[in-house]
N, C-alpha and C positions, 0 to 999 in steps of 0.2 A: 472510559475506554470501552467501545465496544466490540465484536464481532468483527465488524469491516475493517475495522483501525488493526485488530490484531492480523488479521489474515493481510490484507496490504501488506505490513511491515516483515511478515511470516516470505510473500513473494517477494519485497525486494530483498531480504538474505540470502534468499534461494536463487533466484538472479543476478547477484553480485557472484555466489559462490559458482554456478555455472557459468558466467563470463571469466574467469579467474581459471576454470578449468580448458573452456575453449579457445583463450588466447595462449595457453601452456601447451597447448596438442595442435594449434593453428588452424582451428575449426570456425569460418568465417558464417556457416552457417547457424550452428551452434550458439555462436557469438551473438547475434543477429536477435535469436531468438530468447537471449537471456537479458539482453537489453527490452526486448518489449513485456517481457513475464516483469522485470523493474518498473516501466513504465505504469502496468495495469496494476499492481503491487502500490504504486503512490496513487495514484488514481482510486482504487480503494480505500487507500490511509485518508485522502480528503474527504472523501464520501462519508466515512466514519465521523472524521472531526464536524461535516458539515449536519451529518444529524445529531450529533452531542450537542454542536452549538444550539440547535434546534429545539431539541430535549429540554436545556436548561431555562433556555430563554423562555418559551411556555412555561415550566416551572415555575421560575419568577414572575409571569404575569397573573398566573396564577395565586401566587402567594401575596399579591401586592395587592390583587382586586379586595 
């Protein structure tokens, strides 16, 4: 787990917990903006996972050569 994976999954808490609050006060903007803070939040989380996988897999060529 790196960096990006934790900070991703850090934004979509954080933008479920503010959509949760802007559908309770009926804030469409709010709302809006807590949906794409989720979005870049996974977008991060893959970024991370896509360099782990990366990470490893060199590793393993490494170790194999």
């Amino acid at each position: 787990m790196n960096r990006n994976m934790i900070a991703g999954q850090a934004q979509v808490v954080v933008g479920k917990v503010q959509e949760k609050l802007a559908v309770l006060i009926g804030h469409t903007e709010l709302r809006r903006a807590a949906t794409q803070r989720q979005t870049h939040g996974r977008i991060m989380h893959a970024v991370g996972e896509a360099q782990d996988l990366i990470r490893r897999s060199l590793r393993h060529r490494r170790v194999s050569m």
